[in-house]
C-alpha positions in Angstrom: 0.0 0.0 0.0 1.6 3.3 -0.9 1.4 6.1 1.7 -0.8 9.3 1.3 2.9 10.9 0.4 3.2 9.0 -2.1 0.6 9.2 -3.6 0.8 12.8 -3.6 4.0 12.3 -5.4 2.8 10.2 -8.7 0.7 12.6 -10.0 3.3 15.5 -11.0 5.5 12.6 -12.2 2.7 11.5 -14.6 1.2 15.3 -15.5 5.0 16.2 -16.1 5.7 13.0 -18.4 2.5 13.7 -20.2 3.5 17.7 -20.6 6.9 16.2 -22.4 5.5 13.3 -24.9 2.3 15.9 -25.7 3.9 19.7 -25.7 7.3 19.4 -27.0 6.5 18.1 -30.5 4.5 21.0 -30.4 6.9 23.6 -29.5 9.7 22.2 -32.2 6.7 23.1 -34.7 6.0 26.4 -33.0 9.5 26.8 -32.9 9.9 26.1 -36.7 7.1 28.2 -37.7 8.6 31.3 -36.2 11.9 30.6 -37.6 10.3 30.2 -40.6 8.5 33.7 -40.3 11.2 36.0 -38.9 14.3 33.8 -40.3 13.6 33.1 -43.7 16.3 34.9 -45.6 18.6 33.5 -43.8 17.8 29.6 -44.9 17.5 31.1 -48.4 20.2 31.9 -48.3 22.3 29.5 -47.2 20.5 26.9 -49.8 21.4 30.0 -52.7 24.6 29.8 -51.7 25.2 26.0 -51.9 23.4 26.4 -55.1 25.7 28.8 -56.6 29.3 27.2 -54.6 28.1 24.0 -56.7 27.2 25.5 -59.8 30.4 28.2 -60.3 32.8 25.0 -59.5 31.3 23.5 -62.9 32.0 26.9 -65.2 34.9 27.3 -66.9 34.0 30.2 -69.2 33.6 34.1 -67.6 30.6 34.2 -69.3 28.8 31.7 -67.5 29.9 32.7 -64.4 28.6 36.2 -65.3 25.3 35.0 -66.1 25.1 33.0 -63.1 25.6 36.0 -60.7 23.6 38.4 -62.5 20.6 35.8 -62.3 21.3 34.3 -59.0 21.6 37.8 -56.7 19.0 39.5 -58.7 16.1 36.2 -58.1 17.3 36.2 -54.0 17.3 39.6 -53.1 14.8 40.7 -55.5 16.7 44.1 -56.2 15.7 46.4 -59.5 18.8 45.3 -61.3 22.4 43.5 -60.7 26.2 44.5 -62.6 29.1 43.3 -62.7 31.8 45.2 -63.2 34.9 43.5 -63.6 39.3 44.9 -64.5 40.4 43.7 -68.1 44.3 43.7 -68.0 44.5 44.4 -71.5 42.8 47.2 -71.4 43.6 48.8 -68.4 39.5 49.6 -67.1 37.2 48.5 -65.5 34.2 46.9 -67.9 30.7 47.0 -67.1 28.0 44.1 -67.4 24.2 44.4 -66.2 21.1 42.4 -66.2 19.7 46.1 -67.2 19.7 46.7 -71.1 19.0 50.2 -71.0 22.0 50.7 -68.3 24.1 48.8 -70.7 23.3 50.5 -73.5 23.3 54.4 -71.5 26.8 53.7 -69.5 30.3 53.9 -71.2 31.2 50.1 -71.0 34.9 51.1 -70.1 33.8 52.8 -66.4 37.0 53.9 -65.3 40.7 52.6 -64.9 42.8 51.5 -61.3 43.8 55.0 -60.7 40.1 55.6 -59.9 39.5 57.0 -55.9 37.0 53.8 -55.6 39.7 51.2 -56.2 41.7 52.2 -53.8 38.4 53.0 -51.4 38.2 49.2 -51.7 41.5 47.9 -51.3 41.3 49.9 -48.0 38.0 49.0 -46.9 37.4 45.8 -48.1 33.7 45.9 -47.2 30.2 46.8 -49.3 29.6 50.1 -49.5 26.8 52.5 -49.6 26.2 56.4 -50.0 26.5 56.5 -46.4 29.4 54.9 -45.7 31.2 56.6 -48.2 30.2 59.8 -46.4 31.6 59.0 -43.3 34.9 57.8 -44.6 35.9 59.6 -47.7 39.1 61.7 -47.3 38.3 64.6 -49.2 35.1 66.1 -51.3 36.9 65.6 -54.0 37.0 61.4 -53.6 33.8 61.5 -52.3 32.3 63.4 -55.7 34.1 60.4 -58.1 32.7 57.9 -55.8 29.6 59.2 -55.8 29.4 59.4 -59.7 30.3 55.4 -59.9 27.0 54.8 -57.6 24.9 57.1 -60.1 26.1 56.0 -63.4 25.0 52.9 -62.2 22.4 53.1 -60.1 23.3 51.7 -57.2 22.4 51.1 -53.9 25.1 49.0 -53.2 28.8 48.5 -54.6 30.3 44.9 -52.9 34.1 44.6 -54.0 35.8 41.6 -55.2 39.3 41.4 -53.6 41.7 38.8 -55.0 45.4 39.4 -52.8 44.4 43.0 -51.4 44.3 44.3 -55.6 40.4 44.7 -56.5 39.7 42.9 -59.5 36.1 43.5 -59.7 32.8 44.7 -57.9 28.9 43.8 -58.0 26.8 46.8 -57.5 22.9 46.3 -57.0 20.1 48.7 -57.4 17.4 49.3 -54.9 15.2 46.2 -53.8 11.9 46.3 -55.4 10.4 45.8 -51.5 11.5 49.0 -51.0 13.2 48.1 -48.0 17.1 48.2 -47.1 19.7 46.0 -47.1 20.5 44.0 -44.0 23.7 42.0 -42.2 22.6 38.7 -43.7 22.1 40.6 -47.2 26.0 41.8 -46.8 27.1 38.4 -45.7 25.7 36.8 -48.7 26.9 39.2 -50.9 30.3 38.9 -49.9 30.7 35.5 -49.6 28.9 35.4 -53.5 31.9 38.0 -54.2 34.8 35.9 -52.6 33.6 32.4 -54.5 33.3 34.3 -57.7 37.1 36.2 -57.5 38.3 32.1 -57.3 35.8 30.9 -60.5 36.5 34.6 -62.7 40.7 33.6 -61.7 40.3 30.0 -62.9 38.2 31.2 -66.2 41.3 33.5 -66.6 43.8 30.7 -66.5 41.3 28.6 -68.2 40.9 30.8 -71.2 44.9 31.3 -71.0 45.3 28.2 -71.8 42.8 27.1 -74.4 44.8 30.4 -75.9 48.0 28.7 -75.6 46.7 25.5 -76.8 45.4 27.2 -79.8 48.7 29.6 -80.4 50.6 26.1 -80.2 48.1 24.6 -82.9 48.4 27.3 -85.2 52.3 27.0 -85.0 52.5 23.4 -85.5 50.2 23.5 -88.6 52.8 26.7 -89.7 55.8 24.6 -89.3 54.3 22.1 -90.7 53.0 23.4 -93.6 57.0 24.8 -93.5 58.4 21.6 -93.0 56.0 20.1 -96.5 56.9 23.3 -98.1 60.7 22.7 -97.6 60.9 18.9 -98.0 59.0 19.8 -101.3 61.2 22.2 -102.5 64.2 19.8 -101.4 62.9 17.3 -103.7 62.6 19.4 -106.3 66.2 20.7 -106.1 67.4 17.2 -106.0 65.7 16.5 -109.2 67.2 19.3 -110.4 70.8 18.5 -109.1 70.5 15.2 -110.5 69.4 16.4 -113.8 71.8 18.9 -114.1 74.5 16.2 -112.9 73.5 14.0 -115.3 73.3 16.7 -118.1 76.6 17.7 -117.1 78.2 14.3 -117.8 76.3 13.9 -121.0 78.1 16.5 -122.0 81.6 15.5 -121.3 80.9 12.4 -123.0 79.2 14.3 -126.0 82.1 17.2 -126.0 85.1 14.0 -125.8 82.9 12.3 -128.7 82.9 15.6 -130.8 86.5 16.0 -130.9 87.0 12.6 -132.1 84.3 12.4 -134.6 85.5 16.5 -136.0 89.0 14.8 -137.5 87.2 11.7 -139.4 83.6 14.4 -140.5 86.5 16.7 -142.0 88.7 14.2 -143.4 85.5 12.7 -145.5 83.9 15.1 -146.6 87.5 16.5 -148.1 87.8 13.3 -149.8 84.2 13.3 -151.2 84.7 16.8 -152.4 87.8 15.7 -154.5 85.6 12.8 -155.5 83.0 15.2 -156.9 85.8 17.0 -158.6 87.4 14.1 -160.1 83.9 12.2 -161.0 83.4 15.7 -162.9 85.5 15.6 -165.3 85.0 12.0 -166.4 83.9 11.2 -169.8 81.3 8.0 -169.4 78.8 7.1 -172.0 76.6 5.4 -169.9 75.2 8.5 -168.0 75.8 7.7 -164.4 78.0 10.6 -163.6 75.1 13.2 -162.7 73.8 10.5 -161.0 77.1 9.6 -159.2 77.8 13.5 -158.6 74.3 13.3 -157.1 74.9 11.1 -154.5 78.0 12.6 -153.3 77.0 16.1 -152.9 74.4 14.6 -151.0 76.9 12.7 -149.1 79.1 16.2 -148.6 75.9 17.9 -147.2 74.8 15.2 -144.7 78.9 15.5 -143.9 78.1 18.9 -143.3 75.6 18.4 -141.3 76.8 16.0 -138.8 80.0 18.8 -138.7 77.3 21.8 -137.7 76.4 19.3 -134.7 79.5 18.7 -134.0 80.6 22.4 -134.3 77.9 23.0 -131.9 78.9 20.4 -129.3 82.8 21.8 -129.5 81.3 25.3 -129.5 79.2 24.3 -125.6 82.2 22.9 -124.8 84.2 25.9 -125.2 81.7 28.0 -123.2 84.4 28.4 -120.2 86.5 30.5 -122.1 84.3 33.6 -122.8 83.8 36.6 -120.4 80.6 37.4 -118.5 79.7 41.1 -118.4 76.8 43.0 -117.4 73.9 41.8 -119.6 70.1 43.6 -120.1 68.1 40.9 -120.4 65.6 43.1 -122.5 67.6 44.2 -125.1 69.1 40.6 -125.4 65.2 39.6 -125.8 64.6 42.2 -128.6 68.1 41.6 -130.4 67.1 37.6 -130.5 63.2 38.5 -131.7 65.4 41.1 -134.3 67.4 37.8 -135.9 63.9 35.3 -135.7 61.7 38.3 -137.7 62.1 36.8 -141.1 60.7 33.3 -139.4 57.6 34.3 -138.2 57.1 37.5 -140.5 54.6 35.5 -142.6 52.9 33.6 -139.9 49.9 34.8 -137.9 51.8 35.3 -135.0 51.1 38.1 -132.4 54.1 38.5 -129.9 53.0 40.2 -127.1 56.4 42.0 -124.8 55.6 42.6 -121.0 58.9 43.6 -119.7 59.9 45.4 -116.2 61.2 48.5 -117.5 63.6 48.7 -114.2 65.1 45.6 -115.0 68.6 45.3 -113.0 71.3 43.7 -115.0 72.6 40.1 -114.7 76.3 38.9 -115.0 76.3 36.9 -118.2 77.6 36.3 -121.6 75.5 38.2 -124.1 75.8 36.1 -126.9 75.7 33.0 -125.1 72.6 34.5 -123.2 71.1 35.7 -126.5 71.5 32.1 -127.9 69.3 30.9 -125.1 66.5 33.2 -126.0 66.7 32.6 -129.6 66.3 28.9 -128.9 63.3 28.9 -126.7 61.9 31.9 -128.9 62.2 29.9 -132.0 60.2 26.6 -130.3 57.7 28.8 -129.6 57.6 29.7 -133.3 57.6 26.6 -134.3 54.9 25.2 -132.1 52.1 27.9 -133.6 52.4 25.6 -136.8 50.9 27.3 -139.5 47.6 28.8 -137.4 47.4 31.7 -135.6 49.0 31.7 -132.2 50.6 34.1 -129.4 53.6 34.5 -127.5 54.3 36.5 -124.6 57.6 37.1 -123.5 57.9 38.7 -119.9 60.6 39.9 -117.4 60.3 40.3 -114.2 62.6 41.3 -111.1 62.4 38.7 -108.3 63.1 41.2 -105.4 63.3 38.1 -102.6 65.4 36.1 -104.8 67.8 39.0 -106.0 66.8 37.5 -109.5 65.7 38.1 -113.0 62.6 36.1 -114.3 62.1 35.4 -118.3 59.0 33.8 -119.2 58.1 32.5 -123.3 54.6 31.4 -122.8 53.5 29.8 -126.5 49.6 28.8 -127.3 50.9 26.2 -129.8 50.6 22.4 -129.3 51.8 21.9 -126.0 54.3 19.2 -125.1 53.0 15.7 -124.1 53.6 14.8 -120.7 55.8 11.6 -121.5 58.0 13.6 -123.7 58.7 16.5 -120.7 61.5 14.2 -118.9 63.5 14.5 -121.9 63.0 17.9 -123.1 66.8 19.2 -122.0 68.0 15.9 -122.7 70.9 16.1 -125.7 69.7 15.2 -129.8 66.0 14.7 -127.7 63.4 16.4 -130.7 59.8 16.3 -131.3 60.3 17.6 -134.7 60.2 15.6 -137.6 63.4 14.2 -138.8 66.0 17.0 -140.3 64.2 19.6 -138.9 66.2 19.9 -135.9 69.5 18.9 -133.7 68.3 18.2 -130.7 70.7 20.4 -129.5 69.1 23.8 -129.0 67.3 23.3 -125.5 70.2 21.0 -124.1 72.7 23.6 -125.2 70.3 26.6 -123.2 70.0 24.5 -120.2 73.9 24.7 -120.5 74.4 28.3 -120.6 71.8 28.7 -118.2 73.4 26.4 -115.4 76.2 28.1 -116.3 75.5 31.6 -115.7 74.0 30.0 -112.1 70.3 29.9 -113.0 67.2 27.4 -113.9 65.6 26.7 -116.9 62.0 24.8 -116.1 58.8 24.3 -118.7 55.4 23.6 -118.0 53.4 22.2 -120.5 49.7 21.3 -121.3 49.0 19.5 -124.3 46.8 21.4 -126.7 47.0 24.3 -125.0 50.6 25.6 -124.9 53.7 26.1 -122.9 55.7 28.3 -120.5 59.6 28.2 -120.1 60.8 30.2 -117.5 64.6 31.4 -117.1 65.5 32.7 -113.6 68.6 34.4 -113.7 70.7 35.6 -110.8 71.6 39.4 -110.3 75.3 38.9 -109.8 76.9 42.4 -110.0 80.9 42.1 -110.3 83.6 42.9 -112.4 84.1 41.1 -115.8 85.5 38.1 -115.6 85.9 34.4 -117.1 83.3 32.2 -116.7 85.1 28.9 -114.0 
């Protein structure tokens, strides 16, 4: 049996455990509903700001990350408008960005440069500021005035700096809020933890847009050296072509100049004979009538003779080249003297010869006959390749400043050259005329003279339509000497 103290005791106990299970879900309700009320910025913002902390650590480009502050503080704190106004190296100023069109559009983009009172107003303060503030702690009227013009072009209520190792490197200035009312601690403390996460994302946009630049810059100069490299290798192979062309020009000709001397002595020797022949067969007396026919033969016999000697003359004559002198030459008026001597050939033809010449021609160092020959060759193909129809040629000089050389071009519309026919164009008693027409000789004997005097002789061909051999001289300017 429990005592009358007891007793007494029990029913506290139970109106006190009943008060605890019954009222205190209660009050964490009340509780929360008051928090709610008076406190709701504040969970706002703490969700805005893992919202944004999560969402700049994903942006690598500055403008995302000025989108995302423009629309982020302008939906939490409801305010008339948001800019940011962020230093551009390059430029030296401060540039302006706003969710505002019209404030855009009505304020100079380039606000002002780091020499501006407010910069250093910031790097002092380090804190938002307002009209007020500014008031109290400007140093002069004069630093107040600028500062003051910064928070009307832009309309703002509040300036919040962006501090990035004590140098201001941007600010976000806000307009009034629409509520009308002002802005509070737990406004600033948003603000300028928004303003301290977004100096770390603008600085790794900046070194992430420095190096896309770099990667890019890098791109651009591989694909230059590149292309270099292709250009170089190509023109490599096309100077070894040319070497071993020339090389193997070069010993043709030793062997053809060693074969002319020993074929001149036997040439001369028969055709002297044949000529006495002719002579003797003359004055025969034969009944039978074969001594026109017999004096026939061997005049033709002394003018094939002669023939073969004129080649032969012309071999010894190329091989003699190193004993003439080179002199200043003018490659125009060797043109015109070689079109003088080729008039009578193409005087009857329909031939229009069209002269496009640099008229400040420098001179070249060359032999002027040996040079002239050269022309007269190629001049003379051309001609020749019109056939009997009507054709053009167009001789042209030009002065290759980067190469210190002289450029002569013969461009022919006549039949063109066929392609399997092109390797052997230089090539010694190599003709596409018909047989007696020609040597063989004339273009071998110009690629000569041309190596000679230290240039290149090239042809480009299309079949049908016509050719175009180039000369490239070099400008060498010295005294006269002989050619080595």
């Amino acid at each position: 049996m429990l005592s009358d103290d007891d007793s007494s005791l029990i029913l506290p106990l139970v109106l006190a455990a009943l008060i605890v299970l019954l009222f205190n879900p209660l009050r964490v309700k009340v509780q929360g509903w008051i928090d709610n009320l008076f406190f709701r910025g504040k969970y706002n913002y703490q969700k805005l700001l893992r919202e944004i902390s999560g969402a700049m650590a994903a942006l690598l480009k500055f403008e995302q990350i000025k989108d995302l502050i423009l629309q982020s503080v302008s939906a939490a704190l409801q305010v008339t408008h948001v800019s940011l106004i962020v230093y551009v190296e390059n430029k030296g100023y401060f540039q302006l960005f706003s969710d505002d069109a019209e404030l855009s559009k009505e304020t100079d983009k380039d606000l002002f440069d780091e020499m501006h009172p407010i910069v250093a107003f910031f790097e002092k303060t380090r804190k938002p500021l307002n009209k007020y503030i500014v008031e109290k702690e400007a140093s002069d009227p004069d630093e107040e005035g600028q500062i003051f013009s910064v928070f009307d072009s832009l309309g703002a209520s509040l300036i919040v700096p962006m501090i990035s190792n004590s140098k201001l490197i941007g600010m976000i200035a806000l307009g009034q809020k629409k509520s009308g009312e002002l802005f509070v601690h737990e406004d600033l403390e948003l603000l300028t933890t928004i303003a301290n996460q977004s100096v770390t994302s603008l600085e790794n946009a900046k070194s992430y847009e420095e190096i896309e630049k770099l990667n890019r810059d890098l791109e651009k100069k591989v694909q230059e050296r590149t292309a270099a490299l292709r250009k170089a290798m190509e023109e490599m192979e096309r100077t070894q072509k040319q070497l071993i062309q020339s090389e193997s020009l070069a010993a043709i000709g030793q062997l053809v100049a060693g074969t002319a001397h020993e074929l001149n002595n036997p040439l001369a020797s028969a055709s002297s004979l044949i000529q006495t022949s002719v002579e003797s067969v003359g004055e025969w007396e034969i009944k039978d009538g074969n001594r026109d026919e017999v004096i026939n033969d061997l005049a033709f016999s002394i003018k094939e003779l002669k023939r073969a000697g004129d080649i032969v003359r012309s071999l010894l004559d190329l091989s003699r080249q190193t004993q003439v002198y080179v002199e200043p030459v003018n490659i125009n008026i060797a043109i015109d003297d070689a079109l003088r001597v080729l008039h009578n050939l193409h005087k009857h033809l329909q031939i229009e010869i069209e002269k496009k010449y640099d008229n400040d021609l420098p001179v070249v160092e060359g032999n002027f006959a040996n040079l002239g020959q050269v022309f007269m060759n190629v001049i003379k193909n051309a001609i020749e390749a019109m056939g009997t129809g009507y054709g053009k040629i167009t001789l042209v000089t030009q002065h290759k400043k980067d190469t210190d050389s002289v450029l002569i071009e013969c461009r022919d519309t006549g039949k063109g050259i066929a392609d399997d026919q092109m390797k052997n164009i230089f090539k010694p008693f190599f003709t596409t005329k018909a047989v007696g027409k020609g040597t063989g000789l004339g273009l071998y004997i110009s690629h000569e003279i041309v190596r000679r005097a230290g240039g290149i002789i090239s042809v480009k061909s299309e079949e049908g339509k016509g050719s175009v051999f180039s000369i490239e001289l070099p400008c060498k300017r010295g005294e006269t000497r002989k050619i080595p």
